[in-house]
PDB file of N, CA, C, O and CB in Angstrom:
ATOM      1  N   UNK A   1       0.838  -1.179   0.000  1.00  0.00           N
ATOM      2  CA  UNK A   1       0.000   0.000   0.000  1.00  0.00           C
ATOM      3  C   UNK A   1       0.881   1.239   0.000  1.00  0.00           C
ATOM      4  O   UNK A   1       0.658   1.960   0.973  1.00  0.00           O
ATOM      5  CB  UNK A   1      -0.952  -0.001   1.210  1.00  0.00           C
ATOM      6  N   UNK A   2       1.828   1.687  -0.834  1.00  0.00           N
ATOM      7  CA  UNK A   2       2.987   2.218  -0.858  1.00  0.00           C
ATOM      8  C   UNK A   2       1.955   3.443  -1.438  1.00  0.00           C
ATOM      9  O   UNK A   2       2.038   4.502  -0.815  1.00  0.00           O
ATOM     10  CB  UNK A   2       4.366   1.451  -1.705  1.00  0.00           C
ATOM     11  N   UNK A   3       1.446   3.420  -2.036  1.00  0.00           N
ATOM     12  CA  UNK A   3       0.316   4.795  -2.340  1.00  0.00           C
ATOM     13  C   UNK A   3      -0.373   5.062  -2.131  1.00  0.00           C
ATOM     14  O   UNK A   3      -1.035   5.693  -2.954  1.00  0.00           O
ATOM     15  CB  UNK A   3      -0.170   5.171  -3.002  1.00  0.00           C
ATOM     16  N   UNK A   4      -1.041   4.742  -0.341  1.00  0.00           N
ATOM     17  CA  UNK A   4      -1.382   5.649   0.398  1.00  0.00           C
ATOM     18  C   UNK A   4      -3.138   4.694   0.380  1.00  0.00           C
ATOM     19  O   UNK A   4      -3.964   4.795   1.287  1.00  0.00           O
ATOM     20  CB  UNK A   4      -1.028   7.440  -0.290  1.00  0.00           C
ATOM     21  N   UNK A   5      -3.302   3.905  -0.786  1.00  0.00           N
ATOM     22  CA  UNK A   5      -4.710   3.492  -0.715  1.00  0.00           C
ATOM     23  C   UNK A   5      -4.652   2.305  -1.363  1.00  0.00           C
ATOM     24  O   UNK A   5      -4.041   2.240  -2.430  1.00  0.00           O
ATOM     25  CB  UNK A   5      -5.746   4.429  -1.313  1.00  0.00           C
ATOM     26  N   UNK A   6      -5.318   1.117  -0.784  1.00  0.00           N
ATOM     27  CA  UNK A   6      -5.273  -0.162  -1.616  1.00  0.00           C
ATOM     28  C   UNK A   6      -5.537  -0.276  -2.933  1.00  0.00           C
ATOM     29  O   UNK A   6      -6.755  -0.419  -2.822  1.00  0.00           O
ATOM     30  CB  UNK A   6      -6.032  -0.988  -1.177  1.00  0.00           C
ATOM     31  N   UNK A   7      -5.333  -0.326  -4.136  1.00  0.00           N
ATOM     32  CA  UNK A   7      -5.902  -0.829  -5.161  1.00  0.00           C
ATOM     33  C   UNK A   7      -7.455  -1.360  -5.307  1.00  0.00           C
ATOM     34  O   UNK A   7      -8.306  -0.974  -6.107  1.00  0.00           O
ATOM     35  CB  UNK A   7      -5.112  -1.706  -5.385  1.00  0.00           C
ATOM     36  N   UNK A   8      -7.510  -1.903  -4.755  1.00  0.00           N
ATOM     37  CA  UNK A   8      -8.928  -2.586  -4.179  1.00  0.00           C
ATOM     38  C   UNK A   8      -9.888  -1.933  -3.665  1.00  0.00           C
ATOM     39  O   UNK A   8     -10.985  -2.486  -3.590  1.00  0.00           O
ATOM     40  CB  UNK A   8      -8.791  -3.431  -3.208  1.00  0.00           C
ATOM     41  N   UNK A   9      -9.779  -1.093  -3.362  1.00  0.00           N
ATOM     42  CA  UNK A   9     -10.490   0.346  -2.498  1.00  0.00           C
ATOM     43  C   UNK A   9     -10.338   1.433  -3.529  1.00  0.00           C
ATOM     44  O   UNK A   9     -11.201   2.309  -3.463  1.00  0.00           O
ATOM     45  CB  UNK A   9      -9.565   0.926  -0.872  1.00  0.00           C
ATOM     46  N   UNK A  10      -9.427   1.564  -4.465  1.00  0.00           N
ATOM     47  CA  UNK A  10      -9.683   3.120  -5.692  1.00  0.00           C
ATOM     48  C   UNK A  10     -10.586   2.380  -6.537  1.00  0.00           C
ATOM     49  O   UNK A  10     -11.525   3.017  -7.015  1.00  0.00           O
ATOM     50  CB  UNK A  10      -8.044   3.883  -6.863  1.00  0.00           C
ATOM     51  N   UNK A  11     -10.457   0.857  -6.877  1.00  0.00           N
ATOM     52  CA  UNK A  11     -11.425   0.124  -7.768  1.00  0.00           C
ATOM     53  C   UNK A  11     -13.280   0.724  -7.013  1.00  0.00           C
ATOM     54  O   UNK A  11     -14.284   1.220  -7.525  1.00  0.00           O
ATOM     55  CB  UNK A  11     -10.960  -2.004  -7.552  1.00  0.00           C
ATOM     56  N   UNK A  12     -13.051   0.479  -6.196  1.00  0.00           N
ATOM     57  CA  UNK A  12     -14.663   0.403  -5.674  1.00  0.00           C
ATOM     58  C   UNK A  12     -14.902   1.208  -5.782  1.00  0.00           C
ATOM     59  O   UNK A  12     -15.838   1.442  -6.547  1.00  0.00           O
ATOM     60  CB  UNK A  12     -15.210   0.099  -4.552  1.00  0.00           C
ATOM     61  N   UNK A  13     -14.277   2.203  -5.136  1.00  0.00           N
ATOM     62  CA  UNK A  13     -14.381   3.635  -5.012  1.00  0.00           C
ATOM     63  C   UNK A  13     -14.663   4.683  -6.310  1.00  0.00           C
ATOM     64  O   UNK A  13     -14.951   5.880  -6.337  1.00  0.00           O
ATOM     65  CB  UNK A  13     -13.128   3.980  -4.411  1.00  0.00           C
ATOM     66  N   UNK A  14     -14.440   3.647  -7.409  1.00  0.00           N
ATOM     67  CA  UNK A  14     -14.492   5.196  -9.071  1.00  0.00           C
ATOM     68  C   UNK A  14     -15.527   4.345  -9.785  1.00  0.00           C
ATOM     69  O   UNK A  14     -16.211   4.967 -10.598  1.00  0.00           O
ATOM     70  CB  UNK A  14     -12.493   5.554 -10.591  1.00  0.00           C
ATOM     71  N   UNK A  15     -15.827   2.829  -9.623  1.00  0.00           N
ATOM     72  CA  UNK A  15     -16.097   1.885 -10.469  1.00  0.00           C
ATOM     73  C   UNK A  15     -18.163   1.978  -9.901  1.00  0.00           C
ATOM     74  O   UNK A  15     -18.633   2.191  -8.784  1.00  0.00           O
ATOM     75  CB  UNK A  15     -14.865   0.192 -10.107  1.00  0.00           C
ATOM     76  N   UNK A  16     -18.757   1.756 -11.008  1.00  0.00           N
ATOM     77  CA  UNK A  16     -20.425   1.656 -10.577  1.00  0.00           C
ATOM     78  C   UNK A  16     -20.176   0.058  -9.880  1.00  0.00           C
ATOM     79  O   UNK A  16     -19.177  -0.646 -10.030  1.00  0.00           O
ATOM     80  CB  UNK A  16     -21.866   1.723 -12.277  1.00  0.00           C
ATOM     81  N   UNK A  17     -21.307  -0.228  -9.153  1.00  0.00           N
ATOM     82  CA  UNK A  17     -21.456  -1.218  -8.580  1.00  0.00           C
ATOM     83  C   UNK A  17     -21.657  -2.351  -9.820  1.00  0.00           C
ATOM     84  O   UNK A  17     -21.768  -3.549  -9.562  1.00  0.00           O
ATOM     85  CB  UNK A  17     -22.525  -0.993  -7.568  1.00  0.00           C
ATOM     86  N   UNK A  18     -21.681  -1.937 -10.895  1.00  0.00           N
ATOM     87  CA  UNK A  18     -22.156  -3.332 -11.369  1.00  0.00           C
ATOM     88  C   UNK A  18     -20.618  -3.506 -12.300  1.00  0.00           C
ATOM     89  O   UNK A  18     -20.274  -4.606 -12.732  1.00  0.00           O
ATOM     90  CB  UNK A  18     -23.965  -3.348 -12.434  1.00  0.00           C
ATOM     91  N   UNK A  19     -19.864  -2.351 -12.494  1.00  0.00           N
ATOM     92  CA  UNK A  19     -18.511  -2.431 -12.760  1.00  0.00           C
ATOM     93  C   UNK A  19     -18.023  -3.312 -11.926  1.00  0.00           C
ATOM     94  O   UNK A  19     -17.492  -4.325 -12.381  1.00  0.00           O
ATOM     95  CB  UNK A  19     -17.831  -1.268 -12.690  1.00  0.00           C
ATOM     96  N   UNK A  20     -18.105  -3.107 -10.610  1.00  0.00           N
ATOM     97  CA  UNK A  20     -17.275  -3.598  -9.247  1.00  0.00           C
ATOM     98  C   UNK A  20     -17.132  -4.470  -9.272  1.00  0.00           C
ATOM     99  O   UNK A  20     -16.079  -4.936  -8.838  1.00  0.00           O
ATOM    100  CB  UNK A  20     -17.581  -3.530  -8.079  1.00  0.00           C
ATOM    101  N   UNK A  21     -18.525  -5.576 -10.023  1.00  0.00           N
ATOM    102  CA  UNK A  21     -18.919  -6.787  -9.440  1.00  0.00           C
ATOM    103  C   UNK A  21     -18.445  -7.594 -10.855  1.00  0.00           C
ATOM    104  O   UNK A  21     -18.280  -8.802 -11.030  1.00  0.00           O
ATOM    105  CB  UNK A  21     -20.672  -6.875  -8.864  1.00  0.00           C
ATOM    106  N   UNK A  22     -18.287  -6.451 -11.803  1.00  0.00           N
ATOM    107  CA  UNK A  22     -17.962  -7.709 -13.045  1.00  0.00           C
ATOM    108  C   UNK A  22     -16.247  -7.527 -12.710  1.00  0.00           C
ATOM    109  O   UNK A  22     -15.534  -8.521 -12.846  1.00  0.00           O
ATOM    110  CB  UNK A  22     -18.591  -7.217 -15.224  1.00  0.00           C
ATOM    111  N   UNK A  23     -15.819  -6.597 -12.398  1.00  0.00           N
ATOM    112  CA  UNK A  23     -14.467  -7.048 -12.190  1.00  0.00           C
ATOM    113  C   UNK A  23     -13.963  -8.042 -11.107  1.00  0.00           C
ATOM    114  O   UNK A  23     -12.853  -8.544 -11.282  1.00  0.00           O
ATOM    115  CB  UNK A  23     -13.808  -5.974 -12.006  1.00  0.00           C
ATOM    116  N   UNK A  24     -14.787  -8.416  -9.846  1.00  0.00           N
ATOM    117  CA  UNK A  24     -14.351  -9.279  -9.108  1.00  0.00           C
ATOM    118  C   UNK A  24     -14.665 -10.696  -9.690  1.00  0.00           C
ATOM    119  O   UNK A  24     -14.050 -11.728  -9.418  1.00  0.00           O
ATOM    120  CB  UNK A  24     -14.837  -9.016  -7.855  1.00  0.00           C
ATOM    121  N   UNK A  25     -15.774 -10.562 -10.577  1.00  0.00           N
ATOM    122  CA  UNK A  25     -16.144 -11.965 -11.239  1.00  0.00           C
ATOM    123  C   UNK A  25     -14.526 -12.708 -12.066  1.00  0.00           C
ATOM    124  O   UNK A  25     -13.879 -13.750 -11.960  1.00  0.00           O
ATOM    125  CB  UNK A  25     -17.618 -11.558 -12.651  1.00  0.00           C
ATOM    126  N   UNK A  26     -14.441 -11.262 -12.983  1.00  0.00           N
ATOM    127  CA  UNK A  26     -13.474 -11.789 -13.848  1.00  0.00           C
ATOM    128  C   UNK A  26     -12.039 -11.950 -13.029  1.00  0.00           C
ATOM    129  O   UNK A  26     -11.102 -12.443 -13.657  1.00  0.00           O
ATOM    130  CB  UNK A  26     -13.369 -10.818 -15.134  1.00  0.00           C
ATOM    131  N   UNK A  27     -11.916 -11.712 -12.207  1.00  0.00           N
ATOM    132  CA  UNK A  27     -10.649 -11.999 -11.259  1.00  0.00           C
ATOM    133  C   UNK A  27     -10.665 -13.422 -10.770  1.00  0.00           C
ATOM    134  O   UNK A  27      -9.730 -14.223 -10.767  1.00  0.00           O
ATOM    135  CB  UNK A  27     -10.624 -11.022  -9.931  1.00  0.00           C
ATOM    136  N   UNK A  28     -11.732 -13.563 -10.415  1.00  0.00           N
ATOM    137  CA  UNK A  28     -12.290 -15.238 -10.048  1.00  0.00           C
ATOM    138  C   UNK A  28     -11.831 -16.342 -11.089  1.00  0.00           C
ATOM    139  O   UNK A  28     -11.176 -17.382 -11.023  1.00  0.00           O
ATOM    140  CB  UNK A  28     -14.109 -15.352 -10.084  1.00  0.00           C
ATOM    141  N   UNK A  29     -12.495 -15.612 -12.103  1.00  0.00           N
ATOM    142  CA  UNK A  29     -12.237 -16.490 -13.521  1.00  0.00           C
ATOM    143  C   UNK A  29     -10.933 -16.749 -13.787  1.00  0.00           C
ATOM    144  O   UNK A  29     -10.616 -17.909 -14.050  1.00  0.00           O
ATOM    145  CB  UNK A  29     -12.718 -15.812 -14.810  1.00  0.00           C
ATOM    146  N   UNK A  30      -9.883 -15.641 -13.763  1.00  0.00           N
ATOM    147  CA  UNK A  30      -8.828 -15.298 -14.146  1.00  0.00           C
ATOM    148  C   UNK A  30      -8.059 -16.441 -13.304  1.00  0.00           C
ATOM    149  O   UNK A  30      -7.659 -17.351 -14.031  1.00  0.00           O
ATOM    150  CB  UNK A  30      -8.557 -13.796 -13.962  1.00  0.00           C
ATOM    151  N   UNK A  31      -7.716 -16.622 -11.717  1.00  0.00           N
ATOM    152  CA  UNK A  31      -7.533 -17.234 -11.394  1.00  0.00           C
ATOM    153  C   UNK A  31      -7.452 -18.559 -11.253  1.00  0.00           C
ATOM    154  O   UNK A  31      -6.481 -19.310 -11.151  1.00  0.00           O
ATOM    155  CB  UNK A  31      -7.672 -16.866 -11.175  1.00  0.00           C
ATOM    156  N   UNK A  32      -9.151 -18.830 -11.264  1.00  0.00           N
ATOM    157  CA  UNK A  32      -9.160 -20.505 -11.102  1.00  0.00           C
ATOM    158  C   UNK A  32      -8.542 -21.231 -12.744  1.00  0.00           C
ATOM    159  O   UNK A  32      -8.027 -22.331 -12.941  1.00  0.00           O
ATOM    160  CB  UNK A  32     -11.169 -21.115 -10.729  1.00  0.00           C
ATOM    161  N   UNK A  33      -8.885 -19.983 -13.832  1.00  0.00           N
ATOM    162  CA  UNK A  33      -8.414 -20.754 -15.215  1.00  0.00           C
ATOM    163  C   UNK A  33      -7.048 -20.960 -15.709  1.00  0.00           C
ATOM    164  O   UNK A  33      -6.702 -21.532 -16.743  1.00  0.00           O
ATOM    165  CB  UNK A  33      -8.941 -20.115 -16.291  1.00  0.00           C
ATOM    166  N   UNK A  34      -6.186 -20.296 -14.631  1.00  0.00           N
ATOM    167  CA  UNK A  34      -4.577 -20.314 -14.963  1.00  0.00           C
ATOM    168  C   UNK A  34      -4.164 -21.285 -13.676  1.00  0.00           C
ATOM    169  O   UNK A  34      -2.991 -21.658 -13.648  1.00  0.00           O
ATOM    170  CB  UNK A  34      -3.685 -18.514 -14.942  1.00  0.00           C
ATOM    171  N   UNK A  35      -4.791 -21.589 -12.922  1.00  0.00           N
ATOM    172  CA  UNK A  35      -4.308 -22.596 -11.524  1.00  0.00           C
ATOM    173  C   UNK A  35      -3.399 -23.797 -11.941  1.00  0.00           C
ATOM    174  O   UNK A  35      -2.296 -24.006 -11.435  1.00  0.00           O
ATOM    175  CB  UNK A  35      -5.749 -23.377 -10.699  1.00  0.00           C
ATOM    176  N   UNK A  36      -4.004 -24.609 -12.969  1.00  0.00           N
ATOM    177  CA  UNK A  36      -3.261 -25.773 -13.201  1.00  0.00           C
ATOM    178  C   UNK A  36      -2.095 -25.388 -14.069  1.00  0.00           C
ATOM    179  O   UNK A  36      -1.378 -26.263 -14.556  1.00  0.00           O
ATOM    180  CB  UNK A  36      -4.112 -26.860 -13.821  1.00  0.00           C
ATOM    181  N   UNK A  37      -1.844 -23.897 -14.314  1.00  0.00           N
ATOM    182  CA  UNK A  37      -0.792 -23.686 -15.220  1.00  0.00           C
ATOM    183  C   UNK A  37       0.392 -22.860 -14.812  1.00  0.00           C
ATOM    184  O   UNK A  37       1.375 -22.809 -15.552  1.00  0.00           O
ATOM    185  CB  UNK A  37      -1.320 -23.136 -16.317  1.00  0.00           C
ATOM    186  N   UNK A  38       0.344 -22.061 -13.414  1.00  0.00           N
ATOM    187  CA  UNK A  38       1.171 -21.198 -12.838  1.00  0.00           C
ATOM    188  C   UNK A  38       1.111 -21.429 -11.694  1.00  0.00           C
ATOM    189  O   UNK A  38       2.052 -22.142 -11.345  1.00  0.00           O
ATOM    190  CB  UNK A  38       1.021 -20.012 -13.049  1.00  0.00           C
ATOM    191  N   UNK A  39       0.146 -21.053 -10.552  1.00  0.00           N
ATOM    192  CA  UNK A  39       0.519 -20.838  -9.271  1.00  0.00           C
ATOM    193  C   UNK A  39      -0.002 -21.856  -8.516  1.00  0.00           C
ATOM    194  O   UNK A  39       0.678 -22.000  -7.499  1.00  0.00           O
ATOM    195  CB  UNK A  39       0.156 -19.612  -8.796  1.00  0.00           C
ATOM    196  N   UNK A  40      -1.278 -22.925  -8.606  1.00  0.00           N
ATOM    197  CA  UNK A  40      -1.628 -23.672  -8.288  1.00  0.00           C
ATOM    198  C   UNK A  40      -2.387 -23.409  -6.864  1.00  0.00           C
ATOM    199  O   UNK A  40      -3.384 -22.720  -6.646  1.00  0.00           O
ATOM    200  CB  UNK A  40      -0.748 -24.388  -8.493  1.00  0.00           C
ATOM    201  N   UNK A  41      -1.882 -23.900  -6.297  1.00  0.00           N
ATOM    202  CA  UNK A  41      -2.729 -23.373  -4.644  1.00  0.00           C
ATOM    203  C   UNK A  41      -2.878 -21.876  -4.200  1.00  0.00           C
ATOM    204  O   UNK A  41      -3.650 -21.340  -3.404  1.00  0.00           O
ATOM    205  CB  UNK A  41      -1.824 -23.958  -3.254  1.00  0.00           C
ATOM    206  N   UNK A  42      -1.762 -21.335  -5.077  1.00  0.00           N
ATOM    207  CA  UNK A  42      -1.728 -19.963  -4.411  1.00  0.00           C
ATOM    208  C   UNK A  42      -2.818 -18.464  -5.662  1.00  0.00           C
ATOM    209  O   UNK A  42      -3.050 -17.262  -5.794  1.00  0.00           O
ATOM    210  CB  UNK A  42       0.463 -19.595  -4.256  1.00  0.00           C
ATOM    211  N   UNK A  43      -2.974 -19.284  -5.998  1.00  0.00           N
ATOM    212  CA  UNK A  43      -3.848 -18.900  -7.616  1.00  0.00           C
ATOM    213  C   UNK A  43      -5.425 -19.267  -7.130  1.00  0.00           C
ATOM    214  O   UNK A  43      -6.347 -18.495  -7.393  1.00  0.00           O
ATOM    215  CB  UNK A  43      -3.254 -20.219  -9.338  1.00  0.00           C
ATOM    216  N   UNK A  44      -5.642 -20.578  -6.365  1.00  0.00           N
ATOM    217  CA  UNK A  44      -7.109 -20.812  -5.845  1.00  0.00           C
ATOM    218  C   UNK A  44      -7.465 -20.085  -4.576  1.00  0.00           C
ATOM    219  O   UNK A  44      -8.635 -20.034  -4.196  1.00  0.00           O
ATOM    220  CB  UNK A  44      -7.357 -22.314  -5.566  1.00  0.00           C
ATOM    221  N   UNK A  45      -6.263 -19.401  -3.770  1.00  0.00           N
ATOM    222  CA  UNK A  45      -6.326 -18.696  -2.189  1.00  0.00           C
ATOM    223  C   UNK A  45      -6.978 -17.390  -2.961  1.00  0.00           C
ATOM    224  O   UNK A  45      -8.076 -16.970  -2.598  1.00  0.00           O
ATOM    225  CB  UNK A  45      -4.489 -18.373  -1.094  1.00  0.00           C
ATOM    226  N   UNK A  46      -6.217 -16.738  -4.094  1.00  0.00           N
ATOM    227  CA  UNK A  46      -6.489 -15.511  -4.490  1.00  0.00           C
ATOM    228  C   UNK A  46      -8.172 -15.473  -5.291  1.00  0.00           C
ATOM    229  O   UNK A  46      -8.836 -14.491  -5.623  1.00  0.00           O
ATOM    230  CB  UNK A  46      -5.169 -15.097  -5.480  1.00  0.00           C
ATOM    231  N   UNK A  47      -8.433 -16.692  -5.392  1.00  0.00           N
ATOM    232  CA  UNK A  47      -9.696 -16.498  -6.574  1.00  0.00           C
ATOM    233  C   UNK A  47     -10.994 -16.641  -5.064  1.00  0.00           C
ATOM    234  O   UNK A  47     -12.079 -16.068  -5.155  1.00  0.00           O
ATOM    235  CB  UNK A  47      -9.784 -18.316  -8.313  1.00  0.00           C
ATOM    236  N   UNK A  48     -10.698 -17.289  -4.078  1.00  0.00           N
ATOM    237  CA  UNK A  48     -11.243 -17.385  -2.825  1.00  0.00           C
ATOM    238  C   UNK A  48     -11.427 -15.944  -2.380  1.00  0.00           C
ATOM    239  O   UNK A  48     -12.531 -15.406  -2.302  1.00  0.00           O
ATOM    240  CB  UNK A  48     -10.377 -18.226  -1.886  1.00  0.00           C
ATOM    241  N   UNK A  49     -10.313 -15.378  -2.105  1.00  0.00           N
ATOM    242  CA  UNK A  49     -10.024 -13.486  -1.932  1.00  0.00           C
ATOM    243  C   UNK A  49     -11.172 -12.931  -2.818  1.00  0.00           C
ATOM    244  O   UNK A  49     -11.984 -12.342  -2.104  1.00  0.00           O
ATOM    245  CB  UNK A  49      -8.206 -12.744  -2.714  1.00  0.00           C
ATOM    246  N   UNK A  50     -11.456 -12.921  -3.899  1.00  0.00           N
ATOM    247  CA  UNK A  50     -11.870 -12.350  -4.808  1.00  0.00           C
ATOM    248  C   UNK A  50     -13.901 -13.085  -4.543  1.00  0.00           C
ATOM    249  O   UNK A  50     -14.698 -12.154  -4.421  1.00  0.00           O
ATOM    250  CB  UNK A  50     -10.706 -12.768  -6.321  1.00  0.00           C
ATOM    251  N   UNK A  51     -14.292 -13.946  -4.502  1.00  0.00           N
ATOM    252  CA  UNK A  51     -15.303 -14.666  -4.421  1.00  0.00           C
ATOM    253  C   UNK A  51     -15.679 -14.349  -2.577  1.00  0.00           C
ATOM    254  O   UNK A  51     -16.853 -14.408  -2.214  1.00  0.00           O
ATOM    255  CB  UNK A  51     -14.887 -16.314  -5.027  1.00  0.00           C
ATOM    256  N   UNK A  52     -14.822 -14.101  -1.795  1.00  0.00           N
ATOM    257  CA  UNK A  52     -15.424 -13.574  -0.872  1.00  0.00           C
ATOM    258  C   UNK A  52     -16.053 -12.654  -0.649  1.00  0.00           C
ATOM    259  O   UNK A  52     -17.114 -12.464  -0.053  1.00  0.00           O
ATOM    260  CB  UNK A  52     -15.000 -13.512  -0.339  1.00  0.00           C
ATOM    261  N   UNK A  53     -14.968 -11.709  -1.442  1.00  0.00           N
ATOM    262  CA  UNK A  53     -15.373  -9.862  -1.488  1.00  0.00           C
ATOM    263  C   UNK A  53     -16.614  -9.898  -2.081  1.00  0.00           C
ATOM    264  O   UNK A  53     -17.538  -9.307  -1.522  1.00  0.00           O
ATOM    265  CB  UNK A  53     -14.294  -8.687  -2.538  1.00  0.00           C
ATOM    266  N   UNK A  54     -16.843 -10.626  -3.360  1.00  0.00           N
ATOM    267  CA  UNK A  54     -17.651 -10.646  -3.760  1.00  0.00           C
ATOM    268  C   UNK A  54     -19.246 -11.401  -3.417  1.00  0.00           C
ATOM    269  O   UNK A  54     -20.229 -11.634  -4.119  1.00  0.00           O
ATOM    270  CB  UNK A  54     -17.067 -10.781  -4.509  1.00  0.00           C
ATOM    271  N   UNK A  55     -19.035 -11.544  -2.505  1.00  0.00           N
ATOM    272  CA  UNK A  55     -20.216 -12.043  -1.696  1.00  0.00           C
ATOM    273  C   UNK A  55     -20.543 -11.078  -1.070  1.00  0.00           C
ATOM    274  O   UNK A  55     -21.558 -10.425  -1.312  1.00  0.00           O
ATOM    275  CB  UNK A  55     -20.072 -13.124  -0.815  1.00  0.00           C
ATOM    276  N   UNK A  56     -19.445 -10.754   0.151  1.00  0.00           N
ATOM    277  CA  UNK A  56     -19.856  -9.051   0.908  1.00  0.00           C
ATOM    278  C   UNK A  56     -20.179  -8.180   0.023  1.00  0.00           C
ATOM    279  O   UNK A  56     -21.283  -7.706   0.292  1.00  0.00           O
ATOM    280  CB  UNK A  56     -18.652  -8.199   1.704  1.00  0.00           C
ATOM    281  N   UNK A  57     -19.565  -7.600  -1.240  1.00  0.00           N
ATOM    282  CA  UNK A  57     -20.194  -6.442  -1.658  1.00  0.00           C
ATOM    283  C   UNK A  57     -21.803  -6.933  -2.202  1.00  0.00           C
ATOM    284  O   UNK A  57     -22.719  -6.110  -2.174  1.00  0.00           O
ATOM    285  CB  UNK A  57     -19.194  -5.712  -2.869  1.00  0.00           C
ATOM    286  N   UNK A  58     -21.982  -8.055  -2.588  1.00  0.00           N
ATOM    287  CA  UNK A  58     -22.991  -8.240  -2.945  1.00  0.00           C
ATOM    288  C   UNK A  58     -24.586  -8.315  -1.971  1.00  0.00           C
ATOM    289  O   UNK A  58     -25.751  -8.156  -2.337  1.00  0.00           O
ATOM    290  CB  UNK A  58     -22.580  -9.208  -3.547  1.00  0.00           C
ATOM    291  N   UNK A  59     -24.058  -8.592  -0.783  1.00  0.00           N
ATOM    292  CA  UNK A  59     -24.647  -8.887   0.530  1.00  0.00           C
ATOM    293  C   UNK A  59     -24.463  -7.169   1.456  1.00  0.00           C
ATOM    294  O   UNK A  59     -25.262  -6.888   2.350  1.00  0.00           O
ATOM    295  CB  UNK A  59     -23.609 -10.443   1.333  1.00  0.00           C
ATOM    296  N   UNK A  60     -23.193  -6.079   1.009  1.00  0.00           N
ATOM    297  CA  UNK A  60     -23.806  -5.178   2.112  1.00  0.00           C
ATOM    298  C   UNK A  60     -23.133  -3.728   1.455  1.00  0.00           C
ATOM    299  O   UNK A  60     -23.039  -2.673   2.081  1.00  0.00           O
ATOM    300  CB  UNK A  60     -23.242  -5.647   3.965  1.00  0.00           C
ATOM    301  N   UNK A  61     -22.649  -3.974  -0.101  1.00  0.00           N
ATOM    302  CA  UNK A  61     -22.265  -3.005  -0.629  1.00  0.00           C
ATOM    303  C   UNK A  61     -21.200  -2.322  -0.559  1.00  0.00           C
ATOM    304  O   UNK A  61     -20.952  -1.281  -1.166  1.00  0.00           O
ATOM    305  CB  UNK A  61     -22.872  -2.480  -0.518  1.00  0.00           C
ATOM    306  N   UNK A  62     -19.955  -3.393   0.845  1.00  0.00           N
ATOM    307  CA  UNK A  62     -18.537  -2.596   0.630  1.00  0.00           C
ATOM    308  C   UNK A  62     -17.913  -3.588   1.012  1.00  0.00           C
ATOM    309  O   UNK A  62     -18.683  -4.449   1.438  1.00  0.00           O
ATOM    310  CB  UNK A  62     -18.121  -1.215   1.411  1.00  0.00           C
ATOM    311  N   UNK A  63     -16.276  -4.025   1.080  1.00  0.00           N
ATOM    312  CA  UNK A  63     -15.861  -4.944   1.512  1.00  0.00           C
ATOM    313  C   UNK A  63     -15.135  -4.622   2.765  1.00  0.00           C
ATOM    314  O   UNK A  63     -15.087  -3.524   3.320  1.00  0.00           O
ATOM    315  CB  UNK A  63     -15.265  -5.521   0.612  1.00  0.00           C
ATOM    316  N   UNK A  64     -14.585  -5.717   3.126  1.00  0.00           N
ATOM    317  CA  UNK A  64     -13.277  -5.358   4.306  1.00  0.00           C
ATOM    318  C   UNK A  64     -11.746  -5.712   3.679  1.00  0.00           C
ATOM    319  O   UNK A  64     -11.414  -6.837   3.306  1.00  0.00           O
ATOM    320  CB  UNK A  64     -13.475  -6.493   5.905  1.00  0.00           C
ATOM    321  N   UNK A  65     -11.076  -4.775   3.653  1.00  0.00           N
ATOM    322  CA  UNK A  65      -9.599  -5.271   3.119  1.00  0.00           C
ATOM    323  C   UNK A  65      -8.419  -5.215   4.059  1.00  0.00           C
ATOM    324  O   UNK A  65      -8.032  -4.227   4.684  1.00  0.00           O
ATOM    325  CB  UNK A  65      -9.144  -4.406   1.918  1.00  0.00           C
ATOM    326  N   UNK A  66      -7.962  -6.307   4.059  1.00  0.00           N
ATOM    327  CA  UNK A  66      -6.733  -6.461   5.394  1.00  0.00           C
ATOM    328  C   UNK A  66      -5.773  -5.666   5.063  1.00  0.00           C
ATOM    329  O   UNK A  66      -5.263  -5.315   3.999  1.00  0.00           O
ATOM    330  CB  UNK A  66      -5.964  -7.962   5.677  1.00  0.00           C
ATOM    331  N   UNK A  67      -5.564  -5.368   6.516  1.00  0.00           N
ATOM    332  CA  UNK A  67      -4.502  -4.396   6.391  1.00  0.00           C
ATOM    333  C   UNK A  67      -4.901  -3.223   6.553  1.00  0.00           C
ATOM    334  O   UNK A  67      -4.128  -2.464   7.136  1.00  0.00           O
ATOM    335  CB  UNK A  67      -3.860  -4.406   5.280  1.00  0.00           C
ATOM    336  N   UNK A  68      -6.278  -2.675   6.079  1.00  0.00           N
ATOM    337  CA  UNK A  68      -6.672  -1.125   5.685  1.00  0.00           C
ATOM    338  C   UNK A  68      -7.354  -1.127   6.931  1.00  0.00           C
ATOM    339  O   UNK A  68      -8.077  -1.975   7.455  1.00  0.00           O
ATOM    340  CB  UNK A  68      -7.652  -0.687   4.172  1.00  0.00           C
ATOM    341  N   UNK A  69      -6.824   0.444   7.443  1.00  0.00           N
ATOM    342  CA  UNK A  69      -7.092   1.158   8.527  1.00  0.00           C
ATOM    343  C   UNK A  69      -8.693   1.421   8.731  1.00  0.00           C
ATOM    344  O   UNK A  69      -9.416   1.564   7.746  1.00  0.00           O
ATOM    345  CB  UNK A  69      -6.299   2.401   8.406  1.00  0.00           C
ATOM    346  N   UNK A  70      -9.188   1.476  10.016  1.00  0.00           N
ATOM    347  CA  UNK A  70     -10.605   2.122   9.459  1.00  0.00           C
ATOM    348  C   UNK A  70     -10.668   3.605   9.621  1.00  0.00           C
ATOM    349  O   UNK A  70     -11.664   4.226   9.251  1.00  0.00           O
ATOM    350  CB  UNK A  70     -11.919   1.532  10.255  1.00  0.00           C
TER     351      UNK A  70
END
């Protein structure tokens, strides 16, 4: 977080909600479809990351991101 704001938080923050939600989809995708070809376990932790958020924003309209201050 060397610039002051997560990545993950300027996304939500500029993006419409239905932007928000197709980009966490395709992160999901992105992940689980390269697993057997690059990172393997650590490629299914991140698509988990991504499918969580995406439950909370879908369930209360913001996420929680570790690390970030409240």
């Amino acid at each position: 977080m060397s610039c002051g704001v997560q990545p993950i938080r300027f996304l939500h923050s500029t993006m419409s909600p239905e932007a928000f939600k197709g980009f966490l989809k395709g992160n999901i995708i992105k992940y689980v479809i390269r697993e057997d070809k690059k990172n393997k376990i650590e490629d299914l932790q991140k698509a988990a990351v991504y499918m969580n958020w995406l439950i909370e924003f879908t369930s209360t309209g913001d996420i929680i991101v570790p690390g970030e201050s409240d």
